[in-house]
Each structure stands twice: as C-alpha cells, then as structure tokens.
C-alpha positions as a Python dict, from the first residue, in 0.01 Angstrom:
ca = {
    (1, 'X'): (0, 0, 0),
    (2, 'X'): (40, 340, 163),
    (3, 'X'): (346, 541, 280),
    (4, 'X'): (447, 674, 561),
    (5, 'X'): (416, 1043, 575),
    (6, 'X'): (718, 1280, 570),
    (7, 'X'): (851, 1408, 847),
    (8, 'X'): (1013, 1750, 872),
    (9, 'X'): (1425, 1816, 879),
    (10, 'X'): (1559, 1798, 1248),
    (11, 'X'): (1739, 2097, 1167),
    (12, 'X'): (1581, 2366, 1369),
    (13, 'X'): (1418, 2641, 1138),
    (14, 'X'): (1418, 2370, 856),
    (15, 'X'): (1079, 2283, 755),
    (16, 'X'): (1198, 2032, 478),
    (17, 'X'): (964, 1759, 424),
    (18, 'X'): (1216, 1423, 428),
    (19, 'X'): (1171, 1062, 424),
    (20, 'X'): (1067, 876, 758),
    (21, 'X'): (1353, 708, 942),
    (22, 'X'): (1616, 995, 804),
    (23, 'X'): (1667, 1314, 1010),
    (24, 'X'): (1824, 1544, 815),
    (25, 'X'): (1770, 1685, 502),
    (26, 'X'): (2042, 1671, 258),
    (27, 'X'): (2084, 2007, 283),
    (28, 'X'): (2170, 1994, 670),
    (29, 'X'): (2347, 1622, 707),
    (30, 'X'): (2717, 1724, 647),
    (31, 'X'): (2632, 1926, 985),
    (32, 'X'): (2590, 1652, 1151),
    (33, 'X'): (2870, 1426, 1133),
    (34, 'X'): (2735, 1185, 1409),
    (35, 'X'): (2449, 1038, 1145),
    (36, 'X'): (2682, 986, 845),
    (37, 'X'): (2971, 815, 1054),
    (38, 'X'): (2984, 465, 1202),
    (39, 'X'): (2955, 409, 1571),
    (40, 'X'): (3369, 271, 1517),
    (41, 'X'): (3410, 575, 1343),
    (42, 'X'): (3318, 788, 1571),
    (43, 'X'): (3546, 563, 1855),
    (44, 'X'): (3306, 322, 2015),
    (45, 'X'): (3511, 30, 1838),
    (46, 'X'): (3720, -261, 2005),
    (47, 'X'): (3913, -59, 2198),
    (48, 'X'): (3601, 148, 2340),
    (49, 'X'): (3401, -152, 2421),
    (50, 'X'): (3769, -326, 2607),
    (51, 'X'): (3763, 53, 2783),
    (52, 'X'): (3435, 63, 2876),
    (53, 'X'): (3395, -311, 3029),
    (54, 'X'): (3702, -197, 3254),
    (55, 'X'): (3586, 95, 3371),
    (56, 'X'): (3231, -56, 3482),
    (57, 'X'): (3385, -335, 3639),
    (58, 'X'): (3581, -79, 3876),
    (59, 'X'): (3242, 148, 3878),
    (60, 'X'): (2972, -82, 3891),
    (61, 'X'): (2695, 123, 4064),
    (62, 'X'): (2563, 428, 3851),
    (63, 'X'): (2626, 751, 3995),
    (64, 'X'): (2321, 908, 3913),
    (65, 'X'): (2088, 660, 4075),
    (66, 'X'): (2355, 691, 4397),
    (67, 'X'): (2276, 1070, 4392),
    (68, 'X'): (1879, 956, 4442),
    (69, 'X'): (1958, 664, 4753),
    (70, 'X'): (1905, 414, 4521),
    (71, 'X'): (2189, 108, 4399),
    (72, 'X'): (2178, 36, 4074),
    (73, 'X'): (2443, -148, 3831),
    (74, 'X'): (2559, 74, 3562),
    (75, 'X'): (2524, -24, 3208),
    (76, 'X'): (2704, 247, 3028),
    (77, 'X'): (3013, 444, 3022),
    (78, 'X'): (2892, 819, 2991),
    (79, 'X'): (3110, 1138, 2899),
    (80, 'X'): (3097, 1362, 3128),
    (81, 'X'): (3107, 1637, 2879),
    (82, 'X'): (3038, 1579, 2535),
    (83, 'X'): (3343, 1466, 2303),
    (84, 'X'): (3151, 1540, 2017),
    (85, 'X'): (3485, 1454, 1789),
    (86, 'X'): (3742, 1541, 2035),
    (87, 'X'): (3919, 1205, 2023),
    (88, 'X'): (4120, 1339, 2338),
    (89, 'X'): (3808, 1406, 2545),
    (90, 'X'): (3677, 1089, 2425),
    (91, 'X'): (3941, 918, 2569),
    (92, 'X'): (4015, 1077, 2864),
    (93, 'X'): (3916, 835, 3170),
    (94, 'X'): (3830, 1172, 3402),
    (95, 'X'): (3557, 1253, 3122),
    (96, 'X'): (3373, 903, 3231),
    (97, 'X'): (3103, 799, 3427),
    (98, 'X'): (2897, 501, 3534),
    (99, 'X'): (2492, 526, 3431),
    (100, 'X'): (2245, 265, 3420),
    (101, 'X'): (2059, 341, 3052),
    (102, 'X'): (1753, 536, 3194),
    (103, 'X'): (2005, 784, 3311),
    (104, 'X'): (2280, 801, 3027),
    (105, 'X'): (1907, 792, 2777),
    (106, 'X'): (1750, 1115, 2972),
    (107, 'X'): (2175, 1278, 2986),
    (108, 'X'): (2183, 1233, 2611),
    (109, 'X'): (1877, 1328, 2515),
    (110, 'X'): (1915, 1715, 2683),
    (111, 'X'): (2236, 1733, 2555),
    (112, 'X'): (2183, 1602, 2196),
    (113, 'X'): (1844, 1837, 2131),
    (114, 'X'): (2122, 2099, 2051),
    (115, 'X'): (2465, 1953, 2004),
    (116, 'X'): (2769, 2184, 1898),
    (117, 'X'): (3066, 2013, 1751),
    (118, 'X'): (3413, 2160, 1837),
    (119, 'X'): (3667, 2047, 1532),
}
C-alpha cells in the first residue's frame, strides 16, 4: 500500500520534509506551543465552555455578519485580539466577541498564518 507524501515544515523558510498530518518539524514544534498543548491546556476547558455559553446567550447575533445587514446566530466566542498564552487576555470579557464559524474560521485563519506569542 502506498504512503502519503511528505509535506514540508509550516515553519516559514523551513523546507523540512515531515510526515502528513504533523506541521512542524521537530526542529520548530517547541515554537509553537499551541500544537503540543491540549485545547484545556491552553484554557478552553469547563470553565471556557460555562464562559462562552453565557456570553452567546447575551450576544446571540454575530457581529461580523451585523456589520454586512445580515442576522445571523453566533456560534463562537472570538478574542478580539489574540491571547496567544496571556491567560489575562484570555479571560478578559472586553477581549470577546460573537461570530458565527465562517467568520471566527476566515478571523483565525489571517491571524494564525503568522502568530507571535507574547510570554
């Protein structure tokens, strides 16, 4: 049976050849503390999800969708700005904001194509 080809270290400049489904090479994953750690590790435990169901029941609609005219529910507590460890940002209710998933998706995915971590 064949394998899947290698795919190259998400490390930008790396041109490590790794396994499919990993995205760092071992050389670059302490960098990126998000891949190693658990999604409770990094916060989004009990206490997130209790958080997070409040805060969309008071902010049902998402705010991006609002900015377009349009009304649709909000599936996902965003931050604002990127916690990225900052367990004070994280929890900081003024950092939040309602998105349905399209939007929070398209949010993350600018922001996480070149994350910096503040420790």
């Amino acid at each position: 049976m064949p394998y899947k080809a290698k795919v190259p270290c998400g490390q930008a400049g790396c041109g490590e050849l790794i396994k499919p489904g990993s995205k760092y090479c071992e050389k670059h994953l302490p960098l990126h503390p998000e891949v190693i750690r658990s999604a409770a590790g990094r916060g989004y435990g009990s206490r997130w999800q209790k958080e997070s169901r409040r805060f969309l029941q008071a902010n049902p609609l998402c705010r991006e969708c609002q900015k377009e005219g349009r009304y649709v529910k909000a599936t996902v507590v965003d931050h604002i700005i990127p916690h990225r460890g900052d367990m004070t940002l994280f929890w900081d209710p003024a950092n939040w904001q309602p998105l349905c998933k399209k939007h929070h998706d398209q949010k993350t995915g600018r922001e996480d194509s070149n994350p910096v971590y503040h420790y």
